[in-house]
C-alpha positions as CSV (number, residue, x, y, z in Angstrom):
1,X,24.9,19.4,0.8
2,X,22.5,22.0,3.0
3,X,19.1,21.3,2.1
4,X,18.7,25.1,1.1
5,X,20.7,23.7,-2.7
6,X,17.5,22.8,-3.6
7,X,15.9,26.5,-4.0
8,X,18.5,27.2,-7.1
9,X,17.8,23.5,-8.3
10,X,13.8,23.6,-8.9
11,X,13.7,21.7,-12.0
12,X,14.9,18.4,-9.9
13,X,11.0,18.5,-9.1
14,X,10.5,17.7,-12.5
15,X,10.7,14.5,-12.5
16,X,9.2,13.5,-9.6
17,X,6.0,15.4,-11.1
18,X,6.6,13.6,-14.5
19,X,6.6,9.9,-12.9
20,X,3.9,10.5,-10.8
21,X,1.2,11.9,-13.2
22,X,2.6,8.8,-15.5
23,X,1.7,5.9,-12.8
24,X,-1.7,8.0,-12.7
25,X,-2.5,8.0,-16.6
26,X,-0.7,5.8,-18.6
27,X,-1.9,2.7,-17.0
28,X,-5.6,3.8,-17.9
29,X,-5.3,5.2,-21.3
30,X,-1.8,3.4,-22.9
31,X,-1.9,0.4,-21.0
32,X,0.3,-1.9,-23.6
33,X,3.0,1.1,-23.7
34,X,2.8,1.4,-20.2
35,X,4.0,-2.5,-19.7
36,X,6.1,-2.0,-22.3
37,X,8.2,1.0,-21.1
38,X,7.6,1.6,-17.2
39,X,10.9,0.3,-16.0
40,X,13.0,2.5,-18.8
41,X,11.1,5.7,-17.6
42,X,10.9,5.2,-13.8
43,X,15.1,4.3,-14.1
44,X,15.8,7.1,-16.7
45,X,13.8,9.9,-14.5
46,X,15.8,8.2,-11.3
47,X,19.3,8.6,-12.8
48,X,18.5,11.7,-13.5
49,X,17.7,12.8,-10.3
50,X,20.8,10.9,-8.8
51,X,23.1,11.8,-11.3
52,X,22.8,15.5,-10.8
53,X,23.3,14.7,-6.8
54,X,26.2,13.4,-7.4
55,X,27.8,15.0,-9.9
56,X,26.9,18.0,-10.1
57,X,25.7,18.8,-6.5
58,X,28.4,16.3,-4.7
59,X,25.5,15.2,-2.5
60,X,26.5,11.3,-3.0
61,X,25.1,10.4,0.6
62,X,21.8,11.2,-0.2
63,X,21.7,9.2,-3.1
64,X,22.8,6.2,-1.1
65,X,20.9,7.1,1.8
66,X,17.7,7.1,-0.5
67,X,19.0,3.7,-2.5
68,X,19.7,2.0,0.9
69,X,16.2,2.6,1.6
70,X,14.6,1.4,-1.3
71,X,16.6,-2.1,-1.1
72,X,15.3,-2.2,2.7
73,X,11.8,-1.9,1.1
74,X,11.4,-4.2,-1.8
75,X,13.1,-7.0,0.3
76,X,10.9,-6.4,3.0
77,X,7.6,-6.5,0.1
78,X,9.1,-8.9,-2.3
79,X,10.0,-11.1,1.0
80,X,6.0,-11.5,2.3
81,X,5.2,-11.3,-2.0
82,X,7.1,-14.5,-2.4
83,X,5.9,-16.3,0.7
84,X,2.0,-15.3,0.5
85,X,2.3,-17.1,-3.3
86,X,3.1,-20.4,-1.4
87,X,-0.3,-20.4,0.2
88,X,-3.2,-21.7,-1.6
89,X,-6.9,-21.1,-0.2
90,X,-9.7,-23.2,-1.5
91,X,-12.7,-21.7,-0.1
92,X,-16.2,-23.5,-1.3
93,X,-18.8,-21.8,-3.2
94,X,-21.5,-19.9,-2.8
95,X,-20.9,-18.0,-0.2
96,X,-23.0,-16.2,2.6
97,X,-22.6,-12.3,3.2
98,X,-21.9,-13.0,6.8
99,X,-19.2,-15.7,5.6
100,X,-18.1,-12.3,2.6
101,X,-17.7,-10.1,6.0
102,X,-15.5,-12.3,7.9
103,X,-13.5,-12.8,4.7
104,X,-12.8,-8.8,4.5
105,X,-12.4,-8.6,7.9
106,X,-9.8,-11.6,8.2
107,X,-8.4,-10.3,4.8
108,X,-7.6,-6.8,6.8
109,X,-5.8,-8.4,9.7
110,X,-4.1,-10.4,7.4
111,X,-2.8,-7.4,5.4
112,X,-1.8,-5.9,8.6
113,X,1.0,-9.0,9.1
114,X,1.9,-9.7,5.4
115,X,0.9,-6.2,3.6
116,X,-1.3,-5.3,1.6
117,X,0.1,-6.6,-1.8
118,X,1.0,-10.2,-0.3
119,X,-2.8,-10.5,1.2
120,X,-4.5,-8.7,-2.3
121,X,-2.6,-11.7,-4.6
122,X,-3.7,-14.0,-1.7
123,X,-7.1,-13.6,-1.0
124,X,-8.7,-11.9,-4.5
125,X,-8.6,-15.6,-6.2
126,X,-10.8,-17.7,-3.6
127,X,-12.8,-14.1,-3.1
128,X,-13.9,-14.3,-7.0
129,X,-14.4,-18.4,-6.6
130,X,-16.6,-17.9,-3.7
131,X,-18.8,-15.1,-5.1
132,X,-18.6,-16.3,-8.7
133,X,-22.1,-16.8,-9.2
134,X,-22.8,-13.6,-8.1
135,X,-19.8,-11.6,-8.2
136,X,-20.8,-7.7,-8.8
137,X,-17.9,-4.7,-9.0
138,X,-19.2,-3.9,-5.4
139,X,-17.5,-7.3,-4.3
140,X,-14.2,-5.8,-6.4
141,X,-14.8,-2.3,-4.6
142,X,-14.9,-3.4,-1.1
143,X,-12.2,-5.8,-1.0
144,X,-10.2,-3.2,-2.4
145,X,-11.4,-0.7,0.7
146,X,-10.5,-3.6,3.4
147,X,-8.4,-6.2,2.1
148,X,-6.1,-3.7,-0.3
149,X,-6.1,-0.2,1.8
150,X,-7.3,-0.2,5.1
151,X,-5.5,-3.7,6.5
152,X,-1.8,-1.6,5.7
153,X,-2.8,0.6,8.9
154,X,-2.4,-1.3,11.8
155,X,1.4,-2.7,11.0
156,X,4.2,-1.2,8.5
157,X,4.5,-4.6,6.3
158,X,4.3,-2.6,3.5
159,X,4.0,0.7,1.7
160,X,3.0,3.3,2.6
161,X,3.9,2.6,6.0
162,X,6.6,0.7,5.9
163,X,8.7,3.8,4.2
164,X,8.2,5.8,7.4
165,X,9.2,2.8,10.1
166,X,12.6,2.8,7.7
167,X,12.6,6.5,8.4
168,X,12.2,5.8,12.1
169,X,9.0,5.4,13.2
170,X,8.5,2.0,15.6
171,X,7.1,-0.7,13.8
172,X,4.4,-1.1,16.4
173,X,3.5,2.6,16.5
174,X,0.5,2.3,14.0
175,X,-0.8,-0.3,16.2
176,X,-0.5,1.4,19.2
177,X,-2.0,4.8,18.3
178,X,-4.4,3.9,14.9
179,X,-6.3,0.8,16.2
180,X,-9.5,2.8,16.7
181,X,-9.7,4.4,13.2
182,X,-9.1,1.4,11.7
183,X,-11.7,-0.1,13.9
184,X,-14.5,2.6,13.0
185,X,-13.7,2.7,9.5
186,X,-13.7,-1.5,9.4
187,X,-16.7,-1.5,11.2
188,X,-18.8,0.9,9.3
189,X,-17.2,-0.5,5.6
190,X,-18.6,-4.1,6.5
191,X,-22.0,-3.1,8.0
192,X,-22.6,-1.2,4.3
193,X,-21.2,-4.4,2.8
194,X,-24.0,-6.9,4.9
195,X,-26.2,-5.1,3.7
196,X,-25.4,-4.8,0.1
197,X,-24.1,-8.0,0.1
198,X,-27.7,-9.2,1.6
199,X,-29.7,-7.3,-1.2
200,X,-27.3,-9.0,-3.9
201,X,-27.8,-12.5,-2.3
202,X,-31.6,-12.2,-1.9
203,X,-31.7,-11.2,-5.9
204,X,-28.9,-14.2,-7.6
205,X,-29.9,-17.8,-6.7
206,X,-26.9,-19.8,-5.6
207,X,-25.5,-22.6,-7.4
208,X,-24.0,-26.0,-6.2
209,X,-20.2,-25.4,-5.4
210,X,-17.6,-26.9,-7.8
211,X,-14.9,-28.5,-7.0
212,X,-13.9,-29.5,-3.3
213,X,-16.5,-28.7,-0.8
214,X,-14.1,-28.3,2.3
215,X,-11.6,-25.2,3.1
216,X,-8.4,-26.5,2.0
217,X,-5.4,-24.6,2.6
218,X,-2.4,-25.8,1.2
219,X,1.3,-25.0,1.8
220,X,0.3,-24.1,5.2
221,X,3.7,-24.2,6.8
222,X,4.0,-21.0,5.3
223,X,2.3,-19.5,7.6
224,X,5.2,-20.2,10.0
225,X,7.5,-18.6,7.7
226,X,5.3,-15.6,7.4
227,X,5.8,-15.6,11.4
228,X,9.0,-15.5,11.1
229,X,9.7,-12.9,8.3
230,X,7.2,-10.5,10.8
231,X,9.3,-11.5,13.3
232,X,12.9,-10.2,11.8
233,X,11.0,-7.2,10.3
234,X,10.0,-5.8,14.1
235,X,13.6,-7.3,15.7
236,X,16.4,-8.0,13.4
237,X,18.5,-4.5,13.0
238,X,18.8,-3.2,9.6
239,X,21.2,-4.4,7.3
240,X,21.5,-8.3,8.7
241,X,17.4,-7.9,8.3
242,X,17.4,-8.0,5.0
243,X,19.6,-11.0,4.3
244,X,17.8,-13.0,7.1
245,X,14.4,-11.9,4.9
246,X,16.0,-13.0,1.7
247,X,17.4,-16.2,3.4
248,X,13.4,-17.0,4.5
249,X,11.8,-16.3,1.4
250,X,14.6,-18.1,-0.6
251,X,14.0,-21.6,1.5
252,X,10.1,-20.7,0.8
253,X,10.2,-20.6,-3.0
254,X,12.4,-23.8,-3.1
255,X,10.8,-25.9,-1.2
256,X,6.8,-24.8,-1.8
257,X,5.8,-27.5,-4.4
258,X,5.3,-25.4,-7.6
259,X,2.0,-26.7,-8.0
260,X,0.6,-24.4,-5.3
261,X,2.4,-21.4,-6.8
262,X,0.6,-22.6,-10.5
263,X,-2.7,-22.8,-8.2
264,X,-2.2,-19.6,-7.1
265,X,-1.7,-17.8,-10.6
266,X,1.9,-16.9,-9.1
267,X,4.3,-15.1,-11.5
268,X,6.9,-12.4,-10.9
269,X,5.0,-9.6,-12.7
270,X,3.7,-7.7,-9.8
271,X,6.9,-7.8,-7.9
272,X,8.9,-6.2,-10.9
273,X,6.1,-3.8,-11.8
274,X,6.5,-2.3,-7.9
275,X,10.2,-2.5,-7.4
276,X,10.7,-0.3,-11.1
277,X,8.1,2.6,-9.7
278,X,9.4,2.8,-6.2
279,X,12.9,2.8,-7.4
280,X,11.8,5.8,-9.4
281,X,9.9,7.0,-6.7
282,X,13.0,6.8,-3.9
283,X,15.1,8.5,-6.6
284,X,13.2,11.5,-7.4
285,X,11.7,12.4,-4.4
286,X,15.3,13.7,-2.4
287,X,14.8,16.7,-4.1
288,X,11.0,16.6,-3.1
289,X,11.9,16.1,0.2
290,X,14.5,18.6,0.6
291,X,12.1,21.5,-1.1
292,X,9.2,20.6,1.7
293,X,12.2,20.6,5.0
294,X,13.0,24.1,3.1
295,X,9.2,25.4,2.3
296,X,7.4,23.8,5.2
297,X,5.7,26.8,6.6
298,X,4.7,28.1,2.6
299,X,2.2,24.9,3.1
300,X,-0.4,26.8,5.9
301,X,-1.1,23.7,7.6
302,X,-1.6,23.8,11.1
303,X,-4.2,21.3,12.5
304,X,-4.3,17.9,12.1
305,X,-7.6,17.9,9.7
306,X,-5.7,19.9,7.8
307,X,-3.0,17.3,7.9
308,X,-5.7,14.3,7.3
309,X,-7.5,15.9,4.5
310,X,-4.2,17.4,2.6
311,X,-2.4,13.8,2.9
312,X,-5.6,12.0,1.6
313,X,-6.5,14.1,-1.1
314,X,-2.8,13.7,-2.1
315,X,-2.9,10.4,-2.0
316,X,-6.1,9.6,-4.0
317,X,-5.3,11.6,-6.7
318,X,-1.3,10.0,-6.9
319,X,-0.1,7.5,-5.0
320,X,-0.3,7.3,-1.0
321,X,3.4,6.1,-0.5
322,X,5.5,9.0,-1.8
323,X,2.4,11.3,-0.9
324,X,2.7,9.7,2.5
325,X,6.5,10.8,2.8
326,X,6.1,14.1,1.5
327,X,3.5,14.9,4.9
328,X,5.7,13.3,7.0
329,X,8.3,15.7,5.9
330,X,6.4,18.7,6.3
331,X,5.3,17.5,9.7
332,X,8.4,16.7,10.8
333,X,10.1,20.2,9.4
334,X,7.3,22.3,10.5
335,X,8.8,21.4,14.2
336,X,12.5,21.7,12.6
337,X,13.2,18.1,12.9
338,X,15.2,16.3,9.7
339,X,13.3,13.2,8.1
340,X,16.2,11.9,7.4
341,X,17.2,11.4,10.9
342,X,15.9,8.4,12.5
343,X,16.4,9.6,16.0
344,X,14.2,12.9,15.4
345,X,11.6,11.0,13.7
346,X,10.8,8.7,16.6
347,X,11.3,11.8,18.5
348,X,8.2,13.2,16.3
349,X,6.7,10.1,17.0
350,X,6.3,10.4,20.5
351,X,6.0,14.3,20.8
352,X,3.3,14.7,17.8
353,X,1.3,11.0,18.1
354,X,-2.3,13.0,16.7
355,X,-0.2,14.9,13.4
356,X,1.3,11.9,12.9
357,X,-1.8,9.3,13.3
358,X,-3.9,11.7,10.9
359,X,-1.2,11.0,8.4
360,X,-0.6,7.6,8.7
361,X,-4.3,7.3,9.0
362,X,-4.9,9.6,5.6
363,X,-2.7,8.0,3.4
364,X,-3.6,4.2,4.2
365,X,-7.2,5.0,3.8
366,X,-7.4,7.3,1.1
367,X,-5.1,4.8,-1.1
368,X,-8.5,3.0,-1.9
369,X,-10.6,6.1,-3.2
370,X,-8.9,5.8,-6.8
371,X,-7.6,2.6,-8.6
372,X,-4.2,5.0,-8.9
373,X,-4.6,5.1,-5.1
374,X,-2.2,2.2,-4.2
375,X,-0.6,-0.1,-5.8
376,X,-2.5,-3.0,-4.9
377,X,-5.6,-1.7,-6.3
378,X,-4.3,-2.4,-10.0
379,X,-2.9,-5.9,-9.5
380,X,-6.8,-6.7,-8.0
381,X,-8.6,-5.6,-11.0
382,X,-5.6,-6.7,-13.3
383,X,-6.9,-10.3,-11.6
384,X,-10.1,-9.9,-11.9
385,X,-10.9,-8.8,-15.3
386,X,-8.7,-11.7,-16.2
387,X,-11.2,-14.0,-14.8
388,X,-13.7,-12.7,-16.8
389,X,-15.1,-10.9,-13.9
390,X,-17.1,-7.4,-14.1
391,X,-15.3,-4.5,-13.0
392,X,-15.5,-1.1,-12.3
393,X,-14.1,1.8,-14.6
394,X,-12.4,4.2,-13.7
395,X,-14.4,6.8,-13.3
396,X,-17.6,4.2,-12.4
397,X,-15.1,3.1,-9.3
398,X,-14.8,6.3,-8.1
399,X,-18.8,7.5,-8.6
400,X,-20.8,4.6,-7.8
401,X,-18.2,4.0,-4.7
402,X,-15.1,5.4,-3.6
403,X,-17.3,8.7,-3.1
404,X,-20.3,7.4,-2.0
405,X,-19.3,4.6,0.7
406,X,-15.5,5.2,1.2
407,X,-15.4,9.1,1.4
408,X,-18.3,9.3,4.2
409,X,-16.4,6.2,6.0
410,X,-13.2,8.9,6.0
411,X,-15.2,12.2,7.3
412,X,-16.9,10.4,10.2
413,X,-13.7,8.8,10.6
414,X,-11.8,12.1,10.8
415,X,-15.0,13.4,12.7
416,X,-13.9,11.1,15.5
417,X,-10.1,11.3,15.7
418,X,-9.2,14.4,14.4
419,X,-12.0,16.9,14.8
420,X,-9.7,19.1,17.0
C-alpha cells in the first residue's frame, strides 16, 4: 500500500487521538474505570486500526511489521522488568543529601542499562525507606526527573528509545552523541536537589534506622543476568534476541527465591498495564505514521530547536514514546527517507546526528514534566502513595516543579546543544 492511502483514510487518526487523550485523563479523573477497562479499549481501538489495513486496505505487512515490533519491545521491557524484581536493596535510614545525590545519580546510570521502568520499581522502595522520616513530594519529583526520565537517554533499554533502535538506530548511538546533555541536565538537577535536600535535612531531625543497619543487596547474581540480557539486546540479531531474552528472564524468575520478589512488592501489574497501551499504541499509530511521511513539510520545522521544543512539548502533554516516533518520522521524511526502513534510518543516523539528538534528547527529558509524561512516572507515585507517602497532584507536580526546576534544566540544556 503507497503511503499516499492514508490522505482518503483520515479517520484512521481517530483512534490514535482517542487512546492517547485517554492514557492522559482517565488515569487522573476515573482511575477505578481506567484499571478496569484499559486493556478492552487499547485492544478494541488496535483492531480497529489493523482490521481496516488488512481488510479493507490489503496493507497486511504493515500490520505485521508494526506487531513484530511491539513483541520485540515488551520482551525487551518485560525481560529487564522481571529481572530488576529479583534484586532487593536494603539501604539504612536516615539518609544524607550527599548519600540522596549519589542515589539519583547511580539510579540514572542504572536506568541507562536496565530502563527506566526496571530501575523506577527498583530503586523507589529503598528511596522512600531511606528518606522516610523526612520524605517530601520533592524527593518523589526528582527521582522521577533522574531515576524515571533522564537515565532512558544514554542507552535504548526501554521506551522511548528503544522503539527507534528497533527502527534502526544503533543501540549505542544515544551514548555516543547524548552524553553531554544528559551530563548538564544531571548535573544541574542534582546541584538544585543538594541544596533542597540540605534545607529539608537542616529542618526534620533524623531518627535511629530500623531494621538492618548495613546495605544489603540480595539476589545479587542478578546483576549478571542483567549483563547478560544488555548483552543480547546490543549483539544478538533480532528474532533469536528475543527468545534468548525470554530464555534469561525465565531461568531468573525460577530460580530467584520468591522471598526477594515479596520483599520487593513484585507483582505483574505494571508489566500488563504497559504491554495493553503500547500494543494500542503500535496499532494505531501506522496510520499516524504514514500521514506525517505524507505531510512532513505541512509541519514548518526546520531547525533543530524547533525539533527539541515540538518533540518535548509533545511529549509532556501525551506520552514521549509514540510522540517520540512521530518526530522521528517527520525527520526522517522531511529528507525523504522511509522510517520503516532500517537501513535509511541509520542512514539518518549518521547524516542528521544534531536533528536526531534534539529528539532523542526532547522526548527522554520532557517525559518527566507531566505524571502522563512516561510511563514510569505513574507506577512511582502508584508506589508511593501506597506507602502512605505525600505526593504531588497533578497540577501541584507540574507548578511547584516540573516548571520551575525541570523546564529551566531543558532551556539551558537546549541553550547548549541545540541553540543553532
Amino acid at each position: 500500500m503507497s503511503v499516499a492511502t492514508i490522505e482518503s483514510h483520515p479517520a484512521l487518526l481517530a483512534p490514535f487521538a482517542i487512546l492517547l487523550v485517554s492514557i492522559a485523563i482517565f488515569p487522573l479523573i476515573l482511575q477505578h474505570h481506567w484499571e478496569r477497562h484499559y486493556a478492552k479499549l487499547s485492544a478494541s481501538l488496535a483492531a480497529i486500526t489493523c482490521g481496516y489495513y488488512v481488510v479493507r486496505l490489503q496493507a497486511s505487512d504493515r500490520v505485521i511489521h508494526a506487531m513484530g515490533e511491539f513483541a520485540s519491545f515488551i520482551v525487551v521491557v518485560g525481560a529487564f522488568f522481571v529481572v530488576a524484581g529479583g534484586i532487593h536493596l536494603h539501604i539504612p535510614r536516615p539518609s544524607s543529601p550527599l548519600a540522596n545525590a549519589l542515589l539519583l545519580l547511580g539510579g540514572s546510570i542504572l536506568a541507562a542499562l536496565i530502563g527506566t521502568i526496571g530501575a523506577s520499581m527498583l530503586l523507589i522502595r529503598p528511596w522512600l525507606h531511606m528518606n522516610r522520616s523526612r520524605f517530601q513530594p520533592m524527593h518523589l519529583a526528582f527521582f522521577i526527573f533522574c531515576v524515571s526520565n533522564l537515565g532512558g537517554l544514554l542507552l535504548p533499554t526501554g521506551p522511548p528509545l528503544f522503539l527507534g533502535h528497533l527502527k534502526g538506530i544503533p543501540f549505542l548511538w544515544t551514548a555516543l552523541h547524548c552524553w553531554r546533555e544528559w551530563l548538564t541536565a544531571m548535573t544541574i538537577l542534582l546541584l538544585i536537589f543538594l541544596v533542597l535536600d540540605t534545607i529539608s535535612w537542616r529542618r526534620h531531625p533524623d531518627t535511629p534506622a530500623a531494621g538492618e543497619p548495613r546495605f544489603l543487596c540480595h539476589g545479587k547474581w542478578n546483576s549478571v543476568v542483567l549483563l547478560a540480557l544488555l548483552l543480547a539486546v546490543v549483539f544478538v540479531p533480532s528474532g533469536f534476541r528475543e527468545l534468548v531474552l525470554i530464555v534469561l528472564a525465565a531461568a531468573s524468575y525460577c530460580f530467584t527465591p520468591h522471598r526477594i520478589f515479596d520483599a520487593n512488592g513484585f507483582g505483574w501489574q505494571p508489566l500488563i498495564e504497559v504491554g495493553w497501551i503500547f500494543l494500542g499504541l503500535f496499532g494505531t499509530m501506522i496510520p499516524v505514521l504514514d500521514y506525517v511521511e505524507l505531510h512532513a513539510g505541512n509541519f514548518h520545522l526546520v531547525t533543530n530547536p524547533q525539533f527539541y521544543w515540538s518533540t518535548g512539548i509533545l511529549s509532556a502533554v501525551l506520552d514521549n514514546a509514540p510522540s517520540y516516533l512521530t518526530f522521528l518520522a517527520l525527520a526522517l521524511s522531511l529528507d525523504h527517507l522511509d522510517i520503516n526502513s532500517a537501513r535509511e534510518v541509520a542512514l539518518f543516523a549518521m547524516s542528521q546526528p544534531q536533528r536526531l539528538a534534539a529528539i532523542s534528547v526532547a522526548a527522554t527529558l520532557f517525559g518527566g514534566l507531566t505524571y502522563v509524561g512516561n510511563s514510569p512516572n505513574l507506577l512511582v507515585r502508584a508506589i508511593a502513595q501506597s506507602r502512605d507517602a505525600p505526593c504531588p497532584g497533578f497540577l501541584s507536580y507540574i507548578v511547584k516543579y516540573s516548571l520551575p526546576i525541570l523546564l529551566p534544566v531543558l532551556g539551558l540544556t537546549a541553550f547548549v546543544s541545540f541553540r543553532h
